[in-house]
Backbone as JSON Lines, residues from 0, in Angstrom:
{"i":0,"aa":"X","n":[117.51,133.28,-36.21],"ca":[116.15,132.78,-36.09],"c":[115.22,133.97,-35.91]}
{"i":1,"aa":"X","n":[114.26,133.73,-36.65],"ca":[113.47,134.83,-36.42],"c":[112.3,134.74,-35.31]}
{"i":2,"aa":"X","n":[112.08,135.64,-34.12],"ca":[110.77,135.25,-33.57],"c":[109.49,136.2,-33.88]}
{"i":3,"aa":"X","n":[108.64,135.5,-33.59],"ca":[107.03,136.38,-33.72],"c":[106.85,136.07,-32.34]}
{"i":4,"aa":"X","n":[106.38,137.61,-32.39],"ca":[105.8,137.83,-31.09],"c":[104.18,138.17,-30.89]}
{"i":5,"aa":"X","n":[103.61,137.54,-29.83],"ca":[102.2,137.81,-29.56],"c":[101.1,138.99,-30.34]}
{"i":6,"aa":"X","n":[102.27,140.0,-30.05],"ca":[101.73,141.42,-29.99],"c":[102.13,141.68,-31.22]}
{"i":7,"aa":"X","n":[102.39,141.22,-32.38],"ca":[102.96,141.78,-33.74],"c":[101.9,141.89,-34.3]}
{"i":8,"aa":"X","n":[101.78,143.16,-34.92],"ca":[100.45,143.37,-35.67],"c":[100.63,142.37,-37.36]}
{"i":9,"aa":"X","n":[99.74,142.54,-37.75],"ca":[99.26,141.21,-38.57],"c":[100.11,141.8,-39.5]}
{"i":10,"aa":"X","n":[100.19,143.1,-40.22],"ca":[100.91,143.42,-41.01],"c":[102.45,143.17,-40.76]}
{"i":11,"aa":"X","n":[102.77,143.31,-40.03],"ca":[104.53,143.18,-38.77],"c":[104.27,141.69,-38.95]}
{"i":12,"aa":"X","n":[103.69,140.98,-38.56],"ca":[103.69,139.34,-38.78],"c":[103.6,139.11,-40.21]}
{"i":13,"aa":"X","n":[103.11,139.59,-40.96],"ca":[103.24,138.82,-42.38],"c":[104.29,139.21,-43.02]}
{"i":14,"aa":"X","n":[104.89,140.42,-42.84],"ca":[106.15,141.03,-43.57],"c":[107.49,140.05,-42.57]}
{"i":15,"aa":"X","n":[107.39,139.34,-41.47],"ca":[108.56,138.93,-40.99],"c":[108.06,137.3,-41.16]}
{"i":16,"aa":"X","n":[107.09,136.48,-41.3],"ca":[107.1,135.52,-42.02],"c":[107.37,135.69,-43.37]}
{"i":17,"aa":"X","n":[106.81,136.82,-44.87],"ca":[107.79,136.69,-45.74],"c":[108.96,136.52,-46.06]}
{"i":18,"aa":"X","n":[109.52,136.91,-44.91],"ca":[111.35,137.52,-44.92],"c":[111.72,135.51,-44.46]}
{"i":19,"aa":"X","n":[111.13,135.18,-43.78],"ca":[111.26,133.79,-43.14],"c":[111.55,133.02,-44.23]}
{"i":20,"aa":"X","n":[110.54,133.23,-45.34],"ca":[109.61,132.23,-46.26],"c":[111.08,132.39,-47.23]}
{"i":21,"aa":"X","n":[111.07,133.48,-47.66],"ca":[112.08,133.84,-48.7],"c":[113.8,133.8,-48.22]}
{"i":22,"aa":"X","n":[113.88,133.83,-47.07],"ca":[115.75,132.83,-46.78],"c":[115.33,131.72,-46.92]}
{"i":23,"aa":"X","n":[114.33,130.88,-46.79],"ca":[114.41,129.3,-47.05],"c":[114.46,129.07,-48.48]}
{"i":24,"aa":"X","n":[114.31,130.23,-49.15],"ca":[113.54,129.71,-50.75],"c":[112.64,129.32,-51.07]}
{"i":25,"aa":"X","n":[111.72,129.72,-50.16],"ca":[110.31,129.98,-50.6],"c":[109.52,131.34,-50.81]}
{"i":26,"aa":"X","n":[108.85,130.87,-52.28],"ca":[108.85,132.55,-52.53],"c":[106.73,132.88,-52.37]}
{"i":27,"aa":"X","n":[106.43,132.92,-51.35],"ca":[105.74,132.72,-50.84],"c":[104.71,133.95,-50.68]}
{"i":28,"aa":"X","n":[103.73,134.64,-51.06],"ca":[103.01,135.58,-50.16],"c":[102.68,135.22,-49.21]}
{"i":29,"aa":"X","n":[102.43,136.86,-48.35],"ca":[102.01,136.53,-46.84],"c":[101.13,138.31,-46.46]}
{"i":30,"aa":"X","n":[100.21,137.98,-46.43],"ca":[99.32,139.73,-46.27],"c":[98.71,139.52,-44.76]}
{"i":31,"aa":"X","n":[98.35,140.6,-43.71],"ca":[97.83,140.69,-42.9],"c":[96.84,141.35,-42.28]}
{"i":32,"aa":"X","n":[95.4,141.43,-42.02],"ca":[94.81,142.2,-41.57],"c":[94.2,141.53,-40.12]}
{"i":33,"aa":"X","n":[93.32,142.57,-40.05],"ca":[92.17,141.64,-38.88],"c":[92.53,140.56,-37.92]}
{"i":34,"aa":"X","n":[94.15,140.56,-37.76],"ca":[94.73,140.07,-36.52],"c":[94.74,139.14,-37.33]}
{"i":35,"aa":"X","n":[95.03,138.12,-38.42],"ca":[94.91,137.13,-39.35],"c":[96.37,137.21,-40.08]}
{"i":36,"aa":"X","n":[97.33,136.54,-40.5],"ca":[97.95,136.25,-41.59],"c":[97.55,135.53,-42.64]}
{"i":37,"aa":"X","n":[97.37,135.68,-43.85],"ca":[97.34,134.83,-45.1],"c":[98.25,134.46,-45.76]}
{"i":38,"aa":"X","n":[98.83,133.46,-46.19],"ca":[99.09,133.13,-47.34],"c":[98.91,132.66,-48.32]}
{"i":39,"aa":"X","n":[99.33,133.22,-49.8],"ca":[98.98,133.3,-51.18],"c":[98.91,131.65,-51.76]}
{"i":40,"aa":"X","n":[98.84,131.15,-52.72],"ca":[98.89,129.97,-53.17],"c":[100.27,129.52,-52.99]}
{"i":41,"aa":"X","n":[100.5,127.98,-52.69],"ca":[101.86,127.95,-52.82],"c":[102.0,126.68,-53.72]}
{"i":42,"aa":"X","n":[102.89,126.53,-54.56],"ca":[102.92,125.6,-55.31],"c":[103.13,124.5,-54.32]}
{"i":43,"aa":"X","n":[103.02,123.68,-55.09],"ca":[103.18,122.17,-54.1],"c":[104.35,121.48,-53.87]}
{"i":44,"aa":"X","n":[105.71,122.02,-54.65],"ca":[106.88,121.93,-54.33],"c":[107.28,122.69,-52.77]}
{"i":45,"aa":"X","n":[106.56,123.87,-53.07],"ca":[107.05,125.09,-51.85],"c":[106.45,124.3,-50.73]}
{"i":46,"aa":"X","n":[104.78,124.03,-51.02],"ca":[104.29,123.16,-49.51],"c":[104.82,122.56,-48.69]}
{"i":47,"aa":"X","n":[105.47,121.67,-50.13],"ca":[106.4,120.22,-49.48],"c":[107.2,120.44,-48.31]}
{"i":48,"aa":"X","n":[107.92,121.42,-49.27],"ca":[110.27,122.43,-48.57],"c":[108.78,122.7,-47.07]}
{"i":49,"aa":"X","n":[107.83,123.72,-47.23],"ca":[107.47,124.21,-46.16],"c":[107.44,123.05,-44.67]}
{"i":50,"aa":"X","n":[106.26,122.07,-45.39],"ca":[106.39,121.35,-44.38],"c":[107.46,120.4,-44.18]}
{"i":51,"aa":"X","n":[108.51,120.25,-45.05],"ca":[109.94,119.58,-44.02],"c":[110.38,120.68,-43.12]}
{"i":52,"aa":"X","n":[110.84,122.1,-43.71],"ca":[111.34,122.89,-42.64],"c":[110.45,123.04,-41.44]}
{"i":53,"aa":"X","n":[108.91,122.6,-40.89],"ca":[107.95,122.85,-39.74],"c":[108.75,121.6,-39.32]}
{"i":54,"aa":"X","n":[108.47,120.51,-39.87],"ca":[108.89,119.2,-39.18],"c":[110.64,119.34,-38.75]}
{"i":55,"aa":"X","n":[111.29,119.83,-39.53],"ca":[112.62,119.36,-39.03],"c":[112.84,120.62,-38.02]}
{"i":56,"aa":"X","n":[112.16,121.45,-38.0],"ca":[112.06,122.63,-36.66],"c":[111.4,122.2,-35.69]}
{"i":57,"aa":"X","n":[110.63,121.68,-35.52],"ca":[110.07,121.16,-34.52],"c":[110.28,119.57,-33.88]}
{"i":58,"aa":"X","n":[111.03,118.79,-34.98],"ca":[111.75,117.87,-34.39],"c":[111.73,116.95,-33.13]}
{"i":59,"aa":"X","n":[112.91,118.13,-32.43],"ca":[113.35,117.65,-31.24],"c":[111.69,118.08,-29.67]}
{"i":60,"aa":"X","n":[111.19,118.73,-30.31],"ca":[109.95,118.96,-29.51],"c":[109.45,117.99,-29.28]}
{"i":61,"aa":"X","n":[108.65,117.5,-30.51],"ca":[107.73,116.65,-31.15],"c":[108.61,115.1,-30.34]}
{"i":62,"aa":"X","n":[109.62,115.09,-30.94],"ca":[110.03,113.62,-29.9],"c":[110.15,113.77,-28.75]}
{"i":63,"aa":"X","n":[110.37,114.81,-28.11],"ca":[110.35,114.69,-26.45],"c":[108.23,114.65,-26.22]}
{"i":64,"aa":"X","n":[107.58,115.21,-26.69],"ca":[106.61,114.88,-26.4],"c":[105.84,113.75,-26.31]}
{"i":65,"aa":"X","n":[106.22,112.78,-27.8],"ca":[106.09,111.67,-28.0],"c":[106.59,110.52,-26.89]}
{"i":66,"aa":"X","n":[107.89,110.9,-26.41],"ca":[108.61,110.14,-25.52],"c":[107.69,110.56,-24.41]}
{"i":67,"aa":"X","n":[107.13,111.36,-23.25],"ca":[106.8,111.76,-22.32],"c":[105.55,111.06,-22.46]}
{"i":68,"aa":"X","n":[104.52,111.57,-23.47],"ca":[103.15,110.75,-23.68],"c":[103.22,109.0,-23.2]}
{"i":69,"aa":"X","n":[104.56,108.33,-24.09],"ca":[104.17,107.08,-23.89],"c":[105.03,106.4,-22.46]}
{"i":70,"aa":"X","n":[106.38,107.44,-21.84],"ca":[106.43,106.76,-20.35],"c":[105.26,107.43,-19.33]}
{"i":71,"aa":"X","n":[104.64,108.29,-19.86],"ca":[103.27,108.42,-18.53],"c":[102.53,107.49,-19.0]}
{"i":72,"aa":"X","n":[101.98,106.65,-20.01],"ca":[100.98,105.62,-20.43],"c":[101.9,104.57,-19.77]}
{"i":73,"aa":"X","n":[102.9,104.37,-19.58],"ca":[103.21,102.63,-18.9],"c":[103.16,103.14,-17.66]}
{"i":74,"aa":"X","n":[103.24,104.04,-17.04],"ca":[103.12,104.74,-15.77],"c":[101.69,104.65,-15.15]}
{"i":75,"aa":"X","n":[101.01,104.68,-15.99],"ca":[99.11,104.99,-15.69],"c":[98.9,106.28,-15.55]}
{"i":76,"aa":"X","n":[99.94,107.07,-16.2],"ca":[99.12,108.39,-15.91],"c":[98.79,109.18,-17.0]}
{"i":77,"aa":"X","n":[97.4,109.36,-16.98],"ca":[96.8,110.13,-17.92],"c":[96.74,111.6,-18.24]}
{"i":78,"aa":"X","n":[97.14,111.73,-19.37],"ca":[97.71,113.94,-19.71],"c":[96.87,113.4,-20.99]}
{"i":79,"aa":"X","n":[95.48,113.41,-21.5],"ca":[94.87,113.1,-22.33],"c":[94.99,114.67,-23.08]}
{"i":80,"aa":"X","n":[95.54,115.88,-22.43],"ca":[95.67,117.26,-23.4],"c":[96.89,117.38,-23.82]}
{"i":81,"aa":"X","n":[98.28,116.6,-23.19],"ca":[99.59,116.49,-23.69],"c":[99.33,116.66,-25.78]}
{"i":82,"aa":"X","n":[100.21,117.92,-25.44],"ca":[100.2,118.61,-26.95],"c":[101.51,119.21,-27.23]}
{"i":83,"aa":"X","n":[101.97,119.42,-28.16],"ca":[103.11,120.6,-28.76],"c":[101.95,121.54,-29.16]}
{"i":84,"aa":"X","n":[102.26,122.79,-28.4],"ca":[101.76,124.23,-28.52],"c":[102.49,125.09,-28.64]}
{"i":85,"aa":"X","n":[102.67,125.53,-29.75],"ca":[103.63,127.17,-30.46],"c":[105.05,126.61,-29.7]}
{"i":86,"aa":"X","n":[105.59,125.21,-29.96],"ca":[106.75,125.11,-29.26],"c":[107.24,124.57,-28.17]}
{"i":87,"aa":"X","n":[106.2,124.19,-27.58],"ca":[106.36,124.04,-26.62],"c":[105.44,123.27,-26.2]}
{"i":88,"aa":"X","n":[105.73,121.81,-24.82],"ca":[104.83,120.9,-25.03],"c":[104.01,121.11,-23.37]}
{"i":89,"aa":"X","n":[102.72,121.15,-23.91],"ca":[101.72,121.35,-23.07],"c":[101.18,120.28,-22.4]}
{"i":90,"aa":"X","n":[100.9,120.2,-21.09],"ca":[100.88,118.4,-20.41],"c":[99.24,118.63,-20.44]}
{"i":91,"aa":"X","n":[98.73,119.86,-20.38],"ca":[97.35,120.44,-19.61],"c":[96.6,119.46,-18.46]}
{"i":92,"aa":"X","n":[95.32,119.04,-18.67],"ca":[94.74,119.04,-17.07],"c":[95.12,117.49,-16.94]}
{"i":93,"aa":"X","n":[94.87,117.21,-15.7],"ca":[95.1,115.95,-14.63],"c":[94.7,115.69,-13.67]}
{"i":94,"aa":"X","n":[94.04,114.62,-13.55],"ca":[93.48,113.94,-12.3],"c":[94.46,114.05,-11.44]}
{"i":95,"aa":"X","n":[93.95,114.54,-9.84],"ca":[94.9,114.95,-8.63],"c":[95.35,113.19,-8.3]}
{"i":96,"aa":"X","n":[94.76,112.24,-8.74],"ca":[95.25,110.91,-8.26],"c":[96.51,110.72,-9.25]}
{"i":97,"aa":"X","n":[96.42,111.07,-10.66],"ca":[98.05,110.98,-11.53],"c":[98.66,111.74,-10.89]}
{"i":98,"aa":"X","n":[98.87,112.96,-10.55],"ca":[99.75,114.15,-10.13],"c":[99.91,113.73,-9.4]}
{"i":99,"aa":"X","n":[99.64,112.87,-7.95],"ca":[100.33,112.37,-6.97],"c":[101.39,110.97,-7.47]}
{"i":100,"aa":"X","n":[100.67,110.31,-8.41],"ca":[101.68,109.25,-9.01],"c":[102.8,109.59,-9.69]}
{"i":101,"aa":"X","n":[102.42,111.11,-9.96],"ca":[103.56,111.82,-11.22],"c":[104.78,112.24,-9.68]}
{"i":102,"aa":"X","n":[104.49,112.95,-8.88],"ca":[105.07,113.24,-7.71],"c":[106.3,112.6,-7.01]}
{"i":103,"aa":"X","n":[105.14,111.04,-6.44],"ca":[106.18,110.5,-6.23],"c":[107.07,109.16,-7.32]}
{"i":104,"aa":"X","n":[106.78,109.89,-8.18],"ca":[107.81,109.37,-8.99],"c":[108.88,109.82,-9.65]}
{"i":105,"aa":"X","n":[108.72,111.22,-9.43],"ca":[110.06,112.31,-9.05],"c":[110.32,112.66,-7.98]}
{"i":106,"aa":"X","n":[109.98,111.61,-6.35],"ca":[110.77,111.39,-5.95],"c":[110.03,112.04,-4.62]}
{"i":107,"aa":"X","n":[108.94,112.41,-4.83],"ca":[107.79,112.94,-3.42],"c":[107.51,112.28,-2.49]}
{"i":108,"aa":"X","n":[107.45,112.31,-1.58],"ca":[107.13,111.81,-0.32],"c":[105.73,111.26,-0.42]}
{"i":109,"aa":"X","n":[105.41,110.47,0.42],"ca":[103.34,110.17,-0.12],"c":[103.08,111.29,0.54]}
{"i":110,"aa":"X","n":[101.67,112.11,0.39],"ca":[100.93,112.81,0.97],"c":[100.29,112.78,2.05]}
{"i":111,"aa":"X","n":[100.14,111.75,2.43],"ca":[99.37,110.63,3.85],"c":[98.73,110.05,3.43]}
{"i":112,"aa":"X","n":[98.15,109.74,4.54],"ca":[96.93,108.42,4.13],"c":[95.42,108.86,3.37]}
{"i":113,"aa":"X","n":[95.11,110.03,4.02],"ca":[94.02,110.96,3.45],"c":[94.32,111.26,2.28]}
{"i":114,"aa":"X","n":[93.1,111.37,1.15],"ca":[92.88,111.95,0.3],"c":[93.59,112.97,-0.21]}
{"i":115,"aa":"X","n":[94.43,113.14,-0.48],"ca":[94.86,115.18,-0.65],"c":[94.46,116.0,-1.24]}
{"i":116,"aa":"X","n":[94.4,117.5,-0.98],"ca":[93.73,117.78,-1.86],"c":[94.55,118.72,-3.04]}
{"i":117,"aa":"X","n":[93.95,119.14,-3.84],"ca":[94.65,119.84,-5.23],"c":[95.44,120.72,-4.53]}
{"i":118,"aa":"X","n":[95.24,121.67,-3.81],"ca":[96.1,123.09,-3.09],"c":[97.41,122.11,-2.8]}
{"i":119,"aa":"X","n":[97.5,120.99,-2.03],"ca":[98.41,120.19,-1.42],"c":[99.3,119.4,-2.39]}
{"i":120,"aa":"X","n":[98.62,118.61,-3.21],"ca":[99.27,118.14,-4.61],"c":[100.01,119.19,-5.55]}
{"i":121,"aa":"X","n":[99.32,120.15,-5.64],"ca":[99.74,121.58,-6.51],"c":[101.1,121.5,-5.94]}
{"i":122,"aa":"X","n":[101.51,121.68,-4.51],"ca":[102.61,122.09,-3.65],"c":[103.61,120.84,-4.32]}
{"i":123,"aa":"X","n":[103.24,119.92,-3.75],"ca":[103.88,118.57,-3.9],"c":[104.66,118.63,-5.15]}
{"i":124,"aa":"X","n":[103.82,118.59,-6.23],"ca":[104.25,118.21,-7.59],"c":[105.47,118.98,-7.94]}
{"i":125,"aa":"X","n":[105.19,120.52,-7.69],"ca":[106.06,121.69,-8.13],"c":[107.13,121.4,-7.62]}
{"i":126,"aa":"X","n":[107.15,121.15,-6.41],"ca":[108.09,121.02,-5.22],"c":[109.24,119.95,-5.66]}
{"i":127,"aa":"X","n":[108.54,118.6,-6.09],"ca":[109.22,117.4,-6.74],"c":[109.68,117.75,-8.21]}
{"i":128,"aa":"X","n":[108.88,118.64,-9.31],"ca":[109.46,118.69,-10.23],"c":[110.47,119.47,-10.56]}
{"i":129,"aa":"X","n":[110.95,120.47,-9.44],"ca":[112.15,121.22,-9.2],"c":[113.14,120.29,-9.17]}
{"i":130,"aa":"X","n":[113.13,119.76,-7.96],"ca":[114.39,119.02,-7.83],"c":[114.47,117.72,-8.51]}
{"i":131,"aa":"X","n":[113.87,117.13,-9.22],"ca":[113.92,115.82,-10.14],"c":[115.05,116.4,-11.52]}
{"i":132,"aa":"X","n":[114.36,117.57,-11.87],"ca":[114.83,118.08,-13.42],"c":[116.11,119.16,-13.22]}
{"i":133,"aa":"X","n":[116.36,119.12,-12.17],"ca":[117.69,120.13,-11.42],"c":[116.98,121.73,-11.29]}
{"i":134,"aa":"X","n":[115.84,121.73,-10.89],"ca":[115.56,123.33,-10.85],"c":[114.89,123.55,-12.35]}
{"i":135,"aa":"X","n":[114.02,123.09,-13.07],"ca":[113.3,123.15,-13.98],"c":[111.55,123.43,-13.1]}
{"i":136,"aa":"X","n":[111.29,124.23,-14.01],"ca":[109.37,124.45,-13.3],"c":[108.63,124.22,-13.79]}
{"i":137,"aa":"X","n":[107.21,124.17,-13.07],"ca":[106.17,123.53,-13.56],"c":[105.31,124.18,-13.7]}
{"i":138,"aa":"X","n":[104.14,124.8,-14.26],"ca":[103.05,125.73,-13.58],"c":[101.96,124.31,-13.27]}
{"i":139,"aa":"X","n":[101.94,124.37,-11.93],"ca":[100.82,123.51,-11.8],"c":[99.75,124.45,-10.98]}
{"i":140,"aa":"X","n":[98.01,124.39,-11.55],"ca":[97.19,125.42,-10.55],"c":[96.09,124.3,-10.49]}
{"i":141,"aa":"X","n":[95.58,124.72,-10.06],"ca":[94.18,124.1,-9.21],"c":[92.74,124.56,-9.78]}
{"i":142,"aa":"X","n":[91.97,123.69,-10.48],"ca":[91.04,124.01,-11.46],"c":[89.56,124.41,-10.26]}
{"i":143,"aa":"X","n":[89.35,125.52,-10.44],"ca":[88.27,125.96,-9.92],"c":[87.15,124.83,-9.7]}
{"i":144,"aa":"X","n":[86.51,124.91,-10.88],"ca":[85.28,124.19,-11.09],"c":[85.34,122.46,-10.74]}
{"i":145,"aa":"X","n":[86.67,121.94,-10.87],"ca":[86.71,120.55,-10.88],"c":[87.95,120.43,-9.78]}
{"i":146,"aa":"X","n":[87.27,119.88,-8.48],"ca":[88.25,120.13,-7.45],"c":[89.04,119.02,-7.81]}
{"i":147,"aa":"X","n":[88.54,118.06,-8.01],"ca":[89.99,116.42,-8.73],"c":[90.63,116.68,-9.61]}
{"i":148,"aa":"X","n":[91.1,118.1,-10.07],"ca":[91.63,117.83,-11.63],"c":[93.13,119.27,-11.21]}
{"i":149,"aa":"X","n":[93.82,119.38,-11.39],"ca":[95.19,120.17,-11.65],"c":[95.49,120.34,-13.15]}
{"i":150,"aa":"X","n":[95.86,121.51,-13.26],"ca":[96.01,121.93,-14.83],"c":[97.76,121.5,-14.55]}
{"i":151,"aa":"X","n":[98.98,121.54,-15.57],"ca":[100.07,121.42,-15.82],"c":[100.34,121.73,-17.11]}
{"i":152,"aa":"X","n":[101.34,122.84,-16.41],"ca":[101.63,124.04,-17.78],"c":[102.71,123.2,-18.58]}
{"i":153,"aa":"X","n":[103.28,124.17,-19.54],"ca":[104.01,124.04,-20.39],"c":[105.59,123.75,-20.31]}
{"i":154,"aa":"X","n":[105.81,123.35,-20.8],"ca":[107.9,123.09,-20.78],"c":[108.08,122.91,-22.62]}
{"i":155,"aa":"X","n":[109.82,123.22,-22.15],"ca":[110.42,123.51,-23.45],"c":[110.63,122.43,-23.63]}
{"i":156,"aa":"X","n":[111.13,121.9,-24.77],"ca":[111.68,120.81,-24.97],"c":[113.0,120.05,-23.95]}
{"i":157,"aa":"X","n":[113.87,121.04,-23.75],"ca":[115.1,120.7,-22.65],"c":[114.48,120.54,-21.17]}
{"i":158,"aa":"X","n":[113.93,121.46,-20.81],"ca":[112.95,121.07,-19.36],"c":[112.41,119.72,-20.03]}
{"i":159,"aa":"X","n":[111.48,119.52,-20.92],"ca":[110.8,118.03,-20.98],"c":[111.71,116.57,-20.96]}
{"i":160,"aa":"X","n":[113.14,116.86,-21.81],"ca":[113.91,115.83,-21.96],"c":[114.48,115.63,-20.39]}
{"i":161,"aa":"X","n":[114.77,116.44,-19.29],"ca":[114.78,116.27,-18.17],"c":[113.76,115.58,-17.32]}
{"i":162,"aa":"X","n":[112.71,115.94,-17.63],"ca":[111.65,115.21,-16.6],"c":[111.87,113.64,-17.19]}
{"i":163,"aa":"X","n":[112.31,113.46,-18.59],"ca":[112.07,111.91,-19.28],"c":[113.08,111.63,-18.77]}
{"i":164,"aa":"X","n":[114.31,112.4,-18.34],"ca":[115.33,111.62,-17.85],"c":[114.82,111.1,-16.29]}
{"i":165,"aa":"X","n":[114.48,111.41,-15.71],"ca":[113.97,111.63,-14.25],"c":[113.07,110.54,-14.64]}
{"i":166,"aa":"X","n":[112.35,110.21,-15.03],"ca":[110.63,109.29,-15.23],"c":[111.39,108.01,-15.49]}
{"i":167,"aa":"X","n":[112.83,108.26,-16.37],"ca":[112.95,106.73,-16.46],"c":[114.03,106.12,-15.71]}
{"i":168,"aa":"X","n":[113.94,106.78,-14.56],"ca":[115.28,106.26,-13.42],"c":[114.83,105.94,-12.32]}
């Protein structure tokens, strides 16, 4: 498998997506400048092969995301930024009232009777999503500007199929 990395200059990125393009059998240009990759025309056969090999690579992502989206919707909890990003599925921001529902439903203690606040939920969530998914992590932080809201980072697909195992038990 080939990876691209952040820091690959555009030229280094287009010469190792060619090399990509051309073991699949696609014979594909790919030029780079200005922090940009291009590619050349591609016939519409190549498009096609292209986009089955995105879809059947991304696959198993794409259904764990799908699956996660719709047990937090019978759940009531809203991840209205839940995305696949470069691989990986992104829950992004959340009302501190879901993140406590998300919590104890991997298994958190309530918070008390008071309100809690994000610093406290932040704790909570991380805390619960360790031990729900066997030691899997979370980045959960605390949004400056919007004290009700918690951001929630990213997971791989195998961390995600864990939390779905956990959500539906």
């Amino acid at each position: 498998m080939i990876a691209m990395t952040a820091t690959a200059s555009p030229a280094g990125a287009a010469a190792e997506l060619r090399a990509a393009l051309r073991e699949a059998g696609l014979h594909v240009g790919a030029t780079g400048a200005d922090d940009h990759v291009q590619l050349s025309t591609l016939k519409a056969s190549d498009a096609r092969q292209l986009a089955r090999l995105i879809r059947t690579g991304t696959k198993r992502t794409l259904k764990a995301a799908r699956a996660l989206r719709e047990i937090c919707e019978a759940y009531g909890i809203d991840l209205p930024e839940l995305r696949v990003r470069q691989g990986r599925i992104t829950l992004g921001a959340c009302r501190v009232d879901d993140a406590v529902r998300l919590a104890r439903l991997l298994g958190a203690s309530s918070p008390g009777p008071d309100a809690p606040d994000a610093d406290a939920v932040r704790d909570l969530l991380a805390e619960a999503f360790s031990a729900a998914t066997g030691g899997g992590t979370l980045d959960v932080s605390v949004r400056e500007e919007a004290s009700g809201v918690v951001d929630l980072g990213a997971l791989d697909a195998r961390t995600a199929r864990r939390l779905i195992g956990a959500l539906r038990f």
